[in-house]
C-alpha positions as CSV (number, residue, x, y, z in Angstrom):
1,X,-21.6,39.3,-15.8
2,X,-20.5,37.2,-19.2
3,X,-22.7,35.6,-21.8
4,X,-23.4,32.6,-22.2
5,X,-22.6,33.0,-25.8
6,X,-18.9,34.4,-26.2
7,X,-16.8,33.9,-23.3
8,X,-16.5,29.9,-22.5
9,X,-13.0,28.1,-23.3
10,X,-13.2,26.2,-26.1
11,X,-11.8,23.3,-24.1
12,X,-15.2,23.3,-22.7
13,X,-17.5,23.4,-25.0
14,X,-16.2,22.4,-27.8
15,X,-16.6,26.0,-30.0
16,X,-13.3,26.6,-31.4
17,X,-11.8,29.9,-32.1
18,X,-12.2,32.5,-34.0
19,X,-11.1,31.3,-38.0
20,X,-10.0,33.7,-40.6
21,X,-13.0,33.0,-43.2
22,X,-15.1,34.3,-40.2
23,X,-13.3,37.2,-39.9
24,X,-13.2,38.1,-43.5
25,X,-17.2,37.9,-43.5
26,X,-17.4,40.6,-40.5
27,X,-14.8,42.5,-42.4
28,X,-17.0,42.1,-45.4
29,X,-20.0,43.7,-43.7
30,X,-18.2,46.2,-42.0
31,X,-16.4,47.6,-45.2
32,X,-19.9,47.5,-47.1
33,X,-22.0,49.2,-44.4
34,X,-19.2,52.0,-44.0
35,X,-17.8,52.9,-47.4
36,X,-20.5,54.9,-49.1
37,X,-22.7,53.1,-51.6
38,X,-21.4,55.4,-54.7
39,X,-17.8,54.8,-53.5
40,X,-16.2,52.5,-56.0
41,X,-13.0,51.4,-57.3
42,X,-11.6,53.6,-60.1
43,X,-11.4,52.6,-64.1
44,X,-14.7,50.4,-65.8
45,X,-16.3,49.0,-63.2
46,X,-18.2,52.3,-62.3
47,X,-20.9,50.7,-59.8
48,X,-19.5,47.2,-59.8
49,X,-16.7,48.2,-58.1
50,X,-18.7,49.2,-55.0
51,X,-17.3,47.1,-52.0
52,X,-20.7,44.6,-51.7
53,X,-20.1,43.7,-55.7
54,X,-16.0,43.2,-54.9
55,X,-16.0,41.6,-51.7
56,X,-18.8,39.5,-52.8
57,X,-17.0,38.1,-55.9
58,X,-14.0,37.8,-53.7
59,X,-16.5,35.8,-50.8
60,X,-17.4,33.6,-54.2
61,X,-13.8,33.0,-55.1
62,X,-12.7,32.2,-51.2
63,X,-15.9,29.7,-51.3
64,X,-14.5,27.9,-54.7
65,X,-11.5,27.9,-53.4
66,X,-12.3,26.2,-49.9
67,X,-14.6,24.2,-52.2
68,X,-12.0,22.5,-54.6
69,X,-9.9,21.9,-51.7
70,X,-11.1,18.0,-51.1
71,X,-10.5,18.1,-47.2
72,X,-11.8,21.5,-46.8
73,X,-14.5,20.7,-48.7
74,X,-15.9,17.7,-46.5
75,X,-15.6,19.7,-43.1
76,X,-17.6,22.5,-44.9
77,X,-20.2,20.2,-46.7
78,X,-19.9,17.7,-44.5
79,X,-21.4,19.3,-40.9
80,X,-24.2,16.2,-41.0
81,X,-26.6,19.3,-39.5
82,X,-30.3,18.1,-40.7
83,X,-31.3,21.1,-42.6
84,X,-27.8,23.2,-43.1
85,X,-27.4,22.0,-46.3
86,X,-30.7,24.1,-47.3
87,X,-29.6,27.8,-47.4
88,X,-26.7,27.3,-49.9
89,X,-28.6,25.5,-52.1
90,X,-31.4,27.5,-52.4
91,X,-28.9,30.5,-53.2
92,X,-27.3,28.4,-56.0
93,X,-30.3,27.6,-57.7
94,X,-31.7,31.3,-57.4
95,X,-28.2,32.1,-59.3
96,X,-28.7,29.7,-61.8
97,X,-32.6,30.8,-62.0
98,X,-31.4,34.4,-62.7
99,X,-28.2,32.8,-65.4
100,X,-30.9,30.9,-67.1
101,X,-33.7,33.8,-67.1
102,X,-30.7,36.0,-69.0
103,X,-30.1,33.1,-71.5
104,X,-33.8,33.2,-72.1
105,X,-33.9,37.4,-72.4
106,X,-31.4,37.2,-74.6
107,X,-33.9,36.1,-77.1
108,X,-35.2,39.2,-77.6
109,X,-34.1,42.5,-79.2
110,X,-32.7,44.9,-76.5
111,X,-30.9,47.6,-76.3
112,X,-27.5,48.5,-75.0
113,X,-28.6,49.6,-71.9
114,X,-30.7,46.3,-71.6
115,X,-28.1,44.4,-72.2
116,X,-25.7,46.5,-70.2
117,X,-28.3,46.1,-67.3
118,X,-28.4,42.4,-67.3
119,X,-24.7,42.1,-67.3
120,X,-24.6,43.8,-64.0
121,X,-27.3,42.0,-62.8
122,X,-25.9,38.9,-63.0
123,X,-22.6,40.1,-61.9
124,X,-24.1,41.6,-58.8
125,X,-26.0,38.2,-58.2
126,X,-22.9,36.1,-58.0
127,X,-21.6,39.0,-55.6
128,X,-24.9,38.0,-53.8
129,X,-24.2,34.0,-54.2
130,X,-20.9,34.7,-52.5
131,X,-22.0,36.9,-49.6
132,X,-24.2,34.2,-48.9
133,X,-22.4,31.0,-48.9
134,X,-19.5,32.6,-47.4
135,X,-21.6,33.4,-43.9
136,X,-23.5,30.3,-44.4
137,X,-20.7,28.0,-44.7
138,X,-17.6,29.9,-42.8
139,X,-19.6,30.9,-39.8
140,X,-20.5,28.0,-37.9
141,X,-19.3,29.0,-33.7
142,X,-20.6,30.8,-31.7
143,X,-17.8,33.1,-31.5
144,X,-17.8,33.4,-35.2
145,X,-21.7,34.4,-35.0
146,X,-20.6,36.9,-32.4
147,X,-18.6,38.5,-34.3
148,X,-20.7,38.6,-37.5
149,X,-23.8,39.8,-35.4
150,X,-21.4,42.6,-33.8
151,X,-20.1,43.7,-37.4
152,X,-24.3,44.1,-38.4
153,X,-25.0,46.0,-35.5
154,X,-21.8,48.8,-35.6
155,X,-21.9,48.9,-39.6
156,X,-25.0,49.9,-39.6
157,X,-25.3,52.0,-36.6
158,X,-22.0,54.3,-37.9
159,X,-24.1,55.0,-40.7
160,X,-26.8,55.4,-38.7
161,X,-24.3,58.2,-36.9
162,X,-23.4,59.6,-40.5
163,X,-27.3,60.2,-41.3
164,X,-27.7,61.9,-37.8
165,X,-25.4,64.4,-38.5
166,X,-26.3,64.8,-42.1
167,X,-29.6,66.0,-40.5
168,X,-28.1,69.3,-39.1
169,X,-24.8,69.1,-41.7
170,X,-24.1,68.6,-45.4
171,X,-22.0,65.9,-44.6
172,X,-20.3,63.9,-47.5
173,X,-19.0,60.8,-46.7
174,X,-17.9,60.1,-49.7
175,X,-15.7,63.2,-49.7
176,X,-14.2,62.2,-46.5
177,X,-13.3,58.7,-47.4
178,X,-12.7,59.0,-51.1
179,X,-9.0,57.5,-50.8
180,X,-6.4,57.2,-54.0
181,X,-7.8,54.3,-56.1
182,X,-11.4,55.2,-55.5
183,X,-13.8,57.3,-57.4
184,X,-17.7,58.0,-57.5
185,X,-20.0,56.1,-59.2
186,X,-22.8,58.6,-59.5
187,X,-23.6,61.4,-57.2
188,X,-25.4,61.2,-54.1
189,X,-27.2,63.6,-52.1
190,X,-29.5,64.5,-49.5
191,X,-33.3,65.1,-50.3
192,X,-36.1,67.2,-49.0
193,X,-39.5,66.4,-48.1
194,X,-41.8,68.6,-47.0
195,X,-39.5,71.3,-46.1
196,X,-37.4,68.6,-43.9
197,X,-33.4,66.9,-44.9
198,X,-34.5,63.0,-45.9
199,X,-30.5,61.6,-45.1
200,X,-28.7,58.4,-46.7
201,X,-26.2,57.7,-44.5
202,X,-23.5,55.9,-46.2
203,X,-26.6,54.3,-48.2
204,X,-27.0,55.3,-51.7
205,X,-31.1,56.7,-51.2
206,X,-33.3,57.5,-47.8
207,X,-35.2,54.7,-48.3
208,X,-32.8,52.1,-48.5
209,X,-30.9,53.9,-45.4
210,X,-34.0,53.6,-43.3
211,X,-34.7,50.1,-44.1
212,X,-31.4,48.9,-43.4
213,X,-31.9,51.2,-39.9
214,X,-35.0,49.3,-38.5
215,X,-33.9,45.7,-40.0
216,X,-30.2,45.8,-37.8
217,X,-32.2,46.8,-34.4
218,X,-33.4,43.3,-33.7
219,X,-29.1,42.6,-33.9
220,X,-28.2,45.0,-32.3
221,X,-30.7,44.6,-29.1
222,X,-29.6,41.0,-28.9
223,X,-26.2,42.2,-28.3
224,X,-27.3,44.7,-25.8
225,X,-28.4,40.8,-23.6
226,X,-25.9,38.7,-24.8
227,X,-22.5,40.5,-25.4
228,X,-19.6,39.1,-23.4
229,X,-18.9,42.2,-21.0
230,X,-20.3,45.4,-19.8
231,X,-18.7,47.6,-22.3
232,X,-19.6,45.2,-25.1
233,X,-23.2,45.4,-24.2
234,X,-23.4,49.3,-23.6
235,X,-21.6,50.0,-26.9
236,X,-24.7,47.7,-28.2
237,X,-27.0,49.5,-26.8
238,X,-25.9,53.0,-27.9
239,X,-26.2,51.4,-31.2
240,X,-29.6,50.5,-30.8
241,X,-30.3,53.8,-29.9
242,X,-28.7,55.4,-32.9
243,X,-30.4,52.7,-35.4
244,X,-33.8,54.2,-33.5
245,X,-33.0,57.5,-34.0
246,X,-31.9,57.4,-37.6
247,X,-35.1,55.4,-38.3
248,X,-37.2,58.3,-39.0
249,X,-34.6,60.8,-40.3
250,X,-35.3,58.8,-43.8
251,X,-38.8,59.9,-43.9
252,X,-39.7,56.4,-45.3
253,X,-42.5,54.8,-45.1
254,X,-40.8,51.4,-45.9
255,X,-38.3,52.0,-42.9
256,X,-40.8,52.3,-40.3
257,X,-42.7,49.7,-41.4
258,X,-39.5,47.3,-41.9
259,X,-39.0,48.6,-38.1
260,X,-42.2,47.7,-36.8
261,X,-41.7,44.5,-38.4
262,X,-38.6,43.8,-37.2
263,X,-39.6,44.4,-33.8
264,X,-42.9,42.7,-33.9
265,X,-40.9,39.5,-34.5
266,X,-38.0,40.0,-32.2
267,X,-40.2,41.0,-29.4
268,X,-42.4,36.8,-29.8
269,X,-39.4,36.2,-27.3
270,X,-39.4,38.8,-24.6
271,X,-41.3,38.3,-21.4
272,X,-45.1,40.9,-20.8
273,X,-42.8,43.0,-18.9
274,X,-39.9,43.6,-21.5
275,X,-42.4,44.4,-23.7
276,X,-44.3,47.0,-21.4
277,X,-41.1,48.8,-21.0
278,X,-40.2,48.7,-24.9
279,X,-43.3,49.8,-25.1
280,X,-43.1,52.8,-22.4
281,X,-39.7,54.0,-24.1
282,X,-40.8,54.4,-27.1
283,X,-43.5,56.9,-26.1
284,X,-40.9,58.1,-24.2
285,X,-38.7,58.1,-27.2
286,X,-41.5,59.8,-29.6
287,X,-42.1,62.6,-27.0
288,X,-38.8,63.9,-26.7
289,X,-38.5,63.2,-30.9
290,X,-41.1,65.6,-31.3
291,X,-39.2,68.3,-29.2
292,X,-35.8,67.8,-30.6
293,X,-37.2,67.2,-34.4
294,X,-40.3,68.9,-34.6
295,X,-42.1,68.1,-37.8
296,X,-40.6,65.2,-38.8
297,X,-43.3,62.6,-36.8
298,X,-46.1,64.5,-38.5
299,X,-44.6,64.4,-41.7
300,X,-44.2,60.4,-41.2
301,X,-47.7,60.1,-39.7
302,X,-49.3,62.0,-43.0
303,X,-47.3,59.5,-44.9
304,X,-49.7,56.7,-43.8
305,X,-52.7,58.8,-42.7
306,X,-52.5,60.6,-46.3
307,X,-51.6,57.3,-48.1
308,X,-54.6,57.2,-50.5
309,X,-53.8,60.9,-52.0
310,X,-50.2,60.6,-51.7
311,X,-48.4,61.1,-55.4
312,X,-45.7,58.0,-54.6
313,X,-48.9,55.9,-53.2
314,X,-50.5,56.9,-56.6
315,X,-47.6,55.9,-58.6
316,X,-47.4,52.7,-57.5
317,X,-51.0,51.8,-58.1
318,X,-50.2,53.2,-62.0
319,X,-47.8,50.4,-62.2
320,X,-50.2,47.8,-61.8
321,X,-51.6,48.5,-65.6
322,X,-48.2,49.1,-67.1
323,X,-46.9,45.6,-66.2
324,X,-49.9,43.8,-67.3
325,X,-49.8,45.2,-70.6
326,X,-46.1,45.0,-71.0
327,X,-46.1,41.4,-69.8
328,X,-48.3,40.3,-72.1
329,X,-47.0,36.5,-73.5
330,X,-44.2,36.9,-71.1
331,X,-45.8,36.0,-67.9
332,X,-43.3,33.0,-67.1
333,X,-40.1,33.9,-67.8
334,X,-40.6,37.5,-68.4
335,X,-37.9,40.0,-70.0
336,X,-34.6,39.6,-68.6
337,X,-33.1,40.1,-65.2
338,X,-31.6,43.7,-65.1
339,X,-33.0,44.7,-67.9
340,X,-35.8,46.7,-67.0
341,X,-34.4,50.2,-67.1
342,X,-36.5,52.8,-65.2
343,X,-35.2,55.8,-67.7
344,X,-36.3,53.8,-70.3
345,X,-39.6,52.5,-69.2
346,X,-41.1,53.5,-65.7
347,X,-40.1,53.2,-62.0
348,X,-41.3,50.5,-59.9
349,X,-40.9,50.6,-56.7
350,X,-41.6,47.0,-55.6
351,X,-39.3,44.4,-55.7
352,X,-41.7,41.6,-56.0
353,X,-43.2,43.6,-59.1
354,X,-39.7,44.3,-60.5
355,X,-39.1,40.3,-60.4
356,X,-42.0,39.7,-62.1
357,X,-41.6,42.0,-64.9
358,X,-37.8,40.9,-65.4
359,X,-37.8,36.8,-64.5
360,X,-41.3,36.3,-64.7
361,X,-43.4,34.1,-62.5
362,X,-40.3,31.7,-62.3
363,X,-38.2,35.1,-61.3
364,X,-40.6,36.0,-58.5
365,X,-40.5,32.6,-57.1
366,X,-37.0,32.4,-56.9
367,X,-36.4,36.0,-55.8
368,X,-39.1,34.7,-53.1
369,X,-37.2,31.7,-52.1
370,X,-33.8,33.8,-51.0
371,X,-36.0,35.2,-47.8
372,X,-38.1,32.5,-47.1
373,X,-35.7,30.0,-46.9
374,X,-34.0,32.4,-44.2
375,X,-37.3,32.6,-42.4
376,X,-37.6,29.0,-42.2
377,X,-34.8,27.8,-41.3
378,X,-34.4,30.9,-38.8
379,X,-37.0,29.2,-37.3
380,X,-36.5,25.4,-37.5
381,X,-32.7,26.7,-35.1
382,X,-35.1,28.2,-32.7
383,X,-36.8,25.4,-32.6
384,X,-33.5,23.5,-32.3
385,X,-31.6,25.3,-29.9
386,X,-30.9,24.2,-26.3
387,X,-30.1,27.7,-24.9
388,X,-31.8,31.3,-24.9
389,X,-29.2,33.1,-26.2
390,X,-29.1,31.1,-29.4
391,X,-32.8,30.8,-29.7
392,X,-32.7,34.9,-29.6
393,X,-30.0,35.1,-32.0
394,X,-32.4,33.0,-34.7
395,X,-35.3,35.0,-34.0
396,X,-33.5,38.0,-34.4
397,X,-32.3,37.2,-37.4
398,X,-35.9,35.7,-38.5
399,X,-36.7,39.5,-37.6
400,X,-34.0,41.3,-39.5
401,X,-35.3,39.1,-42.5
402,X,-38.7,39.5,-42.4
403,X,-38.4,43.7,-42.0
404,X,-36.0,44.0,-44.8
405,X,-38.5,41.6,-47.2
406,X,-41.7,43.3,-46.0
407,X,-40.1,46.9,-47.8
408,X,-39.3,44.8,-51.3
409,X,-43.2,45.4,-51.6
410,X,-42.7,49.1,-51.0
411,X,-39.6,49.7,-52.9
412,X,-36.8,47.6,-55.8
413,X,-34.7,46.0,-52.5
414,X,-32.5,44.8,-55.2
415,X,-31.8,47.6,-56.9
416,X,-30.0,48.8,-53.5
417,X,-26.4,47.1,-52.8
418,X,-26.4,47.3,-49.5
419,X,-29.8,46.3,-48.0
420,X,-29.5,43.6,-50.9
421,X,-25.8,42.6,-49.5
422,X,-28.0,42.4,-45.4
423,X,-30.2,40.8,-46.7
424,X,-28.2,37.5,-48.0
425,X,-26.2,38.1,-45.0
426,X,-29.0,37.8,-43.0
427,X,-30.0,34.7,-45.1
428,X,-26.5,33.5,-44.7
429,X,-26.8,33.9,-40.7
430,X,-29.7,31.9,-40.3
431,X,-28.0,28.7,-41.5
432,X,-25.2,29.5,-39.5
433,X,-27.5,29.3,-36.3
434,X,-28.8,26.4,-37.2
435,X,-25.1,24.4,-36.6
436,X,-24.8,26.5,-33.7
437,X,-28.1,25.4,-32.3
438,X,-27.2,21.6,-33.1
439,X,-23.0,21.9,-32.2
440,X,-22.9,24.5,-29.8
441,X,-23.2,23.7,-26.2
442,X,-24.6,25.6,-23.2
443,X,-22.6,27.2,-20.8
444,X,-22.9,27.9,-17.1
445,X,-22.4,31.6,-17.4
446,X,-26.3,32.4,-17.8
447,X,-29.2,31.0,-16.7
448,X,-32.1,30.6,-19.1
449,X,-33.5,33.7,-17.9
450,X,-30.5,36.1,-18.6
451,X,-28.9,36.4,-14.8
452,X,-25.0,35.9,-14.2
453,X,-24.7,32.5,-12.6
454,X,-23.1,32.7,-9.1
């Protein structure tokens, strides 16, 4: 059985092949999702020299480039695709939002560290800008989106494999892969929770790990329908079961709740039965959990059930106060992106918090734009496409989106490299759809309801 999606001449349907720029975007997610967050280059650059930050700036130059390039330029601005235009704009006015919050911060006394802050903030955003652009505008076939999708998936579900092990091991990745040339920005290591091993991963904290778990299933069970051949779609699926797996070994609340999420939006396109049986294996699944890891589904249940006295819970709530009394006159363009330093003044552990206190009501508008414009026009290529497989692939990326935003109100998403890097990959992706859904043609390989054509 072939998809519908990969495997079709492009003397037939008019997707051409593969092109280098694609390929340096799934490289781009594969190096980011499997070097270890505190991996960086050696000399200044300390945590800027992570590969999301490098190969962002380098997706930034490769788009400026293409860019100033006149007759590269018109085929990538110039795809006539009502609504493709959206995503990269959006992601150039949030950077300019963020450059123009600095200038306005800059206004008042800070400190080094402040100022230090901001400087990788905005450094890290144009990393961001290019990740971002670079899938939106560079992957536009379906064989590019393939391959993309395919890099999401096995990124995340070798570090998915990597937490596994660190549940029974004191794995370090970063020992293992710490080449000549690299170095560690700061020192990561496994946590405890109520007596039980919370793992990263190749992720930098649990929470970010499990979060970038539960997002990538959606991806990864879209592959498990839609790969090209039999291997391709069992190594899928062996992926999604790793992702599920790893899930809980965070002992996050924000990772199962960016996993329910996720899956609650992916699972608007399955059929009553498909979602019987999801349903059946996960009991299944959570059964033979509890046998094989006992504890840690009671410790994730008394994370919810034990919510109103739990100290993080409590925390939170505390920063409600804080931030209205340290916001006081700056409400609209508040203090400076990156320069709210948690050693100097107090964790927060919500994004959407975070981008008040730093941009404002202006910064948490435009933080807010990133994801939504990825859910919307997620959606309008559902809408759009003329063939299953593409209208899954958009509303498993409208998933991945919504359960990685959903955890920005449980903990700073930005303040993590790689579920911030997903995250404008995912952004990235759904404008790519979107010219799928409008270019792309449908092939006889499948029928509309999955089934190899005869």
């Amino acid at each position: 059985m072939t998809s519908e999606f990969e495997t079709v001449a492009p003397s037939t349907t008019g997707d051409a092949p593969r092109r280098p720029a694609a390929t340096f975007c799934a490289f781009m997610v594969i190096a980011s999702l499997v070097l270890p967050a505190n991996l960086v280059l050696g000399g200044p650059l300390r945590s800027l020299g992570s590969a999301s930050r490098v190969l962002g700036l380098l997706a930034l130059i490769l788009v400026l480039v293409v860019f100033v390039q006149q007759n590269a330029a018109r085929s990538m601005w110039g795809t006539r695709v009502p609504g493709s235009r959206v995503v990269p704009a959006v992601l150039i006015v949030y950077t300019l939002t963020m450059l123009a919050l600095h200038g306005a911060g800059e206004r008042r006394l800070m400190s080094s560290a402040e100022a230090d802050g901001g400087t990788r903030f905005l450094i890290g955003t144009l990393a961001m800008l290019g990740v971002g652009l670079a899938v939106a505008l560079f992957v536009s076939t379906r064989r590019d989106l393939h391959t993309v999708m395919r890099a999401v998936t096995f990124g995340a579900a070798f570090s998915a494999l990597v937490g596994i092990i660190q549940s029974r091991t004191t794995l370090d990745l970063a020992a293992i892969l710490r080449l000549p040339g690299l170095a560690l920005s700061t020192t990561v290591s496994t946590e405890l929770r109520n007596d039980l091993t919370r793992v990263i991963g190749s992720a930098a904290h649990p929470i970010e790990f499990s979060v970038i778990m539960g997002a990538a299933v959606p991806v990864a069970l879209w592959l498990t329908t839609y790969s090209a051949t039999t291997a391709r779609r069992q190594a899928a699926g062996v992926a999604v079961a790793l992702l599920l797996i790893a899930v809980p070994f965070g002992i996050s609340r924000s990772g199962i709740l960016g996993l329910l999420v996720a899956l609650g939006c992916y699972a608007m396109v399955w059929s009553w039965r498909q979602r019987l049986t999801a349903l059946a294996c996960a009991l299944g699944g959570l059964i033979v959990y509890r046998f094989v890891q006992p504890g840690i589904l009671g410790t994730l249940f008394g994370l919810f059930t034990n919510a109103s006295t739990d100290n993080s819970v409590l925390a939170r709530q505390q920063d409600y106060p804080r931030v209205d009394a340290m916001m006081e006159g700056r409400e609209l363009f508040g203090i400076g992106p990156g320069t709210f330093q948690p050693d100097v003044y107090f964790i927060l552990d919500n994004q959407f918090l975070g981008s008040y206190v730093e941009g404002g009501v202006v910064g948490v508008v435009a933080f807010a734009s990133v994801p939504t414009v990825g859910l919307v026009v997620a959606h309008l290529a559902r809408r759009r496409a003329t063939d299953r497989a593409t209208r899954d692939a958009a509303q498993a990326v409208f998933a991945a989106i919504a359960g990685t935003t959903v955890c920005g109100f449980t903990f700073d998403l930005l303040a993590f490299q790689q579920v911030a890097f997903l995250l404008f990959v995912y952004v990235g992706l759904a404008s790519a759809i979107l010219v799928v859904a409008a270019t792309g043609v449908a092939t006889p390989e499948k029928t509309e309801t999955g089934v190899a054509a005869r």
